[in-house]
C-alpha positions in Angstrom: -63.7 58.8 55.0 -66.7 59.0 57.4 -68.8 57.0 59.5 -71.2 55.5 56.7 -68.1 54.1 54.7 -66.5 52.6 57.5 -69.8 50.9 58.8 -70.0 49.8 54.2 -66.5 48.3 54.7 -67.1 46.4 57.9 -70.4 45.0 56.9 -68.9 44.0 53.9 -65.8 42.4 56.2 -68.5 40.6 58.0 -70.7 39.5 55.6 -67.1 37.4 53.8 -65.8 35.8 56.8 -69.4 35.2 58.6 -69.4 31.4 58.3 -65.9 31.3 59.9 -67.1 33.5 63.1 -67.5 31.4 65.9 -71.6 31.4 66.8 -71.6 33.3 69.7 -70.0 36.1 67.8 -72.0 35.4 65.0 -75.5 36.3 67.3 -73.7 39.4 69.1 -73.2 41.1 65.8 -76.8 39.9 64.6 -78.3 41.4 68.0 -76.2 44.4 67.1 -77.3 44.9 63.8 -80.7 44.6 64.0 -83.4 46.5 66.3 -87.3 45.4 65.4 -88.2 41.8 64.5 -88.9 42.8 60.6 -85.3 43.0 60.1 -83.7 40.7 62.6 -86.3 38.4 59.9 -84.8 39.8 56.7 -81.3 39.7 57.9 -81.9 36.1 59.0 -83.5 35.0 55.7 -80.5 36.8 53.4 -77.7 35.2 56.4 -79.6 32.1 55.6 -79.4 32.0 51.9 -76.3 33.0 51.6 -74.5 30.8 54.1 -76.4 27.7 54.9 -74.0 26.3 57.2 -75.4 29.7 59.7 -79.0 27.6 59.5 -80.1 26.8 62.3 -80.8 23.1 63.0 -84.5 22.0 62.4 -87.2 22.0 65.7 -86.8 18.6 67.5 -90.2 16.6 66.8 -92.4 15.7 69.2 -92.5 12.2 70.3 -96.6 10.9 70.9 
């Protein structure tokens, strides 16, 4: 086994049991996964989709 395989298996590992993960853990292995805004943005959308309960709340409206 090499490097790549392990890196398939835990992503994979991740990807199952990503809703249970506390938050904090959940953004430390986002931050670590992802280096350049265009794929922090992908990785959000497809975390997104395929876990709503990871959604972040909506903005707070403004009060006028």
């Amino acid at each position: 086994m090499n490097e790549s395989r392990f890196a398939s298996l835990l992503g994979r590992a991740a990807l199952k049991v990503w809703p249970d993960l506390p938050r904090d853990v959940q953004e430390r292995l986002f931050a670590a996964a992802v280096d350049d805004g265009v794929i922090a943005n992908d990785l959000a959308e497809f975390l997104h989709d395929r876990h709503p309960r990871t959604a972040h709340p909506p903005k707070p409206t403004r009060f006028v």
